[in-house]
C-alpha positions in Angstrom: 0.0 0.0 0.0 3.3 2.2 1.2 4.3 1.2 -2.5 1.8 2.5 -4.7 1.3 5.8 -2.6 5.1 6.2 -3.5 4.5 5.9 -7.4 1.3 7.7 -7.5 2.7 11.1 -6.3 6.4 10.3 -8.5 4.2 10.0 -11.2 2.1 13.2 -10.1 5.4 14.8 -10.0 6.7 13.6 -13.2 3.3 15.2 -14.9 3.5 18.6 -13.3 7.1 18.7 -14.2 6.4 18.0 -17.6 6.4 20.9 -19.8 2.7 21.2 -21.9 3.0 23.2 -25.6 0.3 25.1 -25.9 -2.5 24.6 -28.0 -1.9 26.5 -31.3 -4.8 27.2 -33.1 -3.5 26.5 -37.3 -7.4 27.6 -38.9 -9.7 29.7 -37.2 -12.8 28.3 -35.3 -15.0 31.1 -37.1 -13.5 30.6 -40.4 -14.3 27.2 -40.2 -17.3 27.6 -39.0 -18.3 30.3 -41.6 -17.6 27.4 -44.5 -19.6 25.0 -42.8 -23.0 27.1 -42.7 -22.2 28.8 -46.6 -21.9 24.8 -47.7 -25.5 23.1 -45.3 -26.7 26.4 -47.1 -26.2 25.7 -50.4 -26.8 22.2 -49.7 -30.7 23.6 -49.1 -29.9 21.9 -45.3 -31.3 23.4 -42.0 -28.8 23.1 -38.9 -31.1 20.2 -37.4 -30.7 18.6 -40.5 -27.0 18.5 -40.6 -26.6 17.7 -37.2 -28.5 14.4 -36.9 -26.6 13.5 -40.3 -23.4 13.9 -37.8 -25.2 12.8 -35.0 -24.9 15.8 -32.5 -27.4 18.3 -31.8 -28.4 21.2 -33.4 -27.0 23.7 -30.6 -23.3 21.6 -30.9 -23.8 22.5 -34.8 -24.9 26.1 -34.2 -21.8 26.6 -31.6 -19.7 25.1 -34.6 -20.8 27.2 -37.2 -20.5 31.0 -34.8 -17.1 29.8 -34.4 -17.9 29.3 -30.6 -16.5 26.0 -30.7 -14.0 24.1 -32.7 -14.3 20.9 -34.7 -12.1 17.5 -35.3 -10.8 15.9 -37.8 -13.3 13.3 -37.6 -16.0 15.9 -37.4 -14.6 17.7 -40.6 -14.7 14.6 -42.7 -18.3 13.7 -41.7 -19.3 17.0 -42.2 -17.2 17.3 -45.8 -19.4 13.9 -46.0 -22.5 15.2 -45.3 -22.5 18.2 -47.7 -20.9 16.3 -50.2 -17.7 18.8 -50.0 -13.9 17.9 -49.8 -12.1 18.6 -46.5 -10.5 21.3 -48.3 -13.6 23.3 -48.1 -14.3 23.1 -44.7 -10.5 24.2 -43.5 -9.0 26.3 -46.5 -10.3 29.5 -47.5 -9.3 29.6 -50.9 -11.2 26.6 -51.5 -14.6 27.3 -50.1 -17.0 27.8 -53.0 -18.1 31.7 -53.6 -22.4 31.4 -53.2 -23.2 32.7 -56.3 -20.6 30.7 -57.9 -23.1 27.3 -57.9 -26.2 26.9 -58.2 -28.2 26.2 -54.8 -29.1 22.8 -54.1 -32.8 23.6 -52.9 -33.5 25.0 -56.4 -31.8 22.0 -58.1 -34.0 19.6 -55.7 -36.9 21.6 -57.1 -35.9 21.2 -60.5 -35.8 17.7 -60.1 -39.1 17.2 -58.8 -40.8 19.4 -61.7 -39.6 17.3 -64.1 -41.7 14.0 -62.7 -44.2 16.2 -63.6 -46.4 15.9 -66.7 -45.5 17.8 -70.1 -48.5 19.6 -69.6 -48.0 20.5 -66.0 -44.4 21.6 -66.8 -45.2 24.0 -69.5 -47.7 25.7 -67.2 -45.7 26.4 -64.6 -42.3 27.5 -67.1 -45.0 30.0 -68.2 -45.2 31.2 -65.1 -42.0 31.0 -63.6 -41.1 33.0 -67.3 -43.8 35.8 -65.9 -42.9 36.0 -62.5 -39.1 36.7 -64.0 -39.7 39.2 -66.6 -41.9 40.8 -63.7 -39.3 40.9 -61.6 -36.6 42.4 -64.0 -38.9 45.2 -65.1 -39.6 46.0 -61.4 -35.5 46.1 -61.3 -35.3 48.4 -64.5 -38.2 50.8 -63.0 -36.2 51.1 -59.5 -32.8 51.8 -61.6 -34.2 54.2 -63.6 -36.3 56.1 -60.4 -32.6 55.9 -58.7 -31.1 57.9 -61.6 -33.3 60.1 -61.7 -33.3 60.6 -58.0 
């Protein structure tokens, strides 16, 4: 019993003797963080979403993506996994995609699902999808020409 009090505080003494580095932080939490909400974004994904895909809760994700808290290497591959994005993404700047550089994945999962539609059906609503656009781009012209004038 003597014995092992003996080791227990050399070995307490060896580990406060011991010298730690400290942590040094290579890519920023928020950074990181940033990437991973642009990407469940374009991926048309909600935070609840995500985070059961990773299996962790939605306030673990949210903490994740303010740059509250960091993330793993484990965690970045299964989230690269989950939105279908390298590593690369997630922890380099220069390779996270620019938003308007793709198109969004919640109007491609639309797209998809007109096209189980019927010919008919799919012509009636191009004709007014086509109306709601042109609408829209006059409404643009009309403000650009008021602010010129302004």
């Amino acid at each position: 019993m003597e014995i092992s009090r003996v080791l227990h505080s050399a070995s307490l003494e060896r580990e406060a003797t011991v010298p730690r580095r400290p942590k040094q932080i290579v890519v920023s939490y928020k950074d990181v963080g940033e990437r991973i909400k642009v990407l469940r974004q374009e991926k048309g994904m909600t935070q609840v979403e995500l985070a059961q895909c990773l299996e962790i809760s939605q306030s673990n994700l949210s903490a994740i993506e303010r740059g509250a808290r960091g993330v793993t290497v484990n965690q970045v591959v299964r989230i690269a996994r989950a939105l279908g994005a390298s590593t690369d993404e997630i922890l380099v700047a220069e390779k996270a995609p620019a938003s308007a550089s793709r198109p969004k994945k919640r109007l491609i999962r639309r797209l998809l699902k007109i096209q189980e539609l019927t010919e008919k059906d799919q012509r009636i609503l191009l004709e007014l999808l086509d109306s709601f656009v042109m609408a829209a781009q006059r409404k643009r012209q009309e403000r650009a020409k008021s602010d010129k004038v302004a």
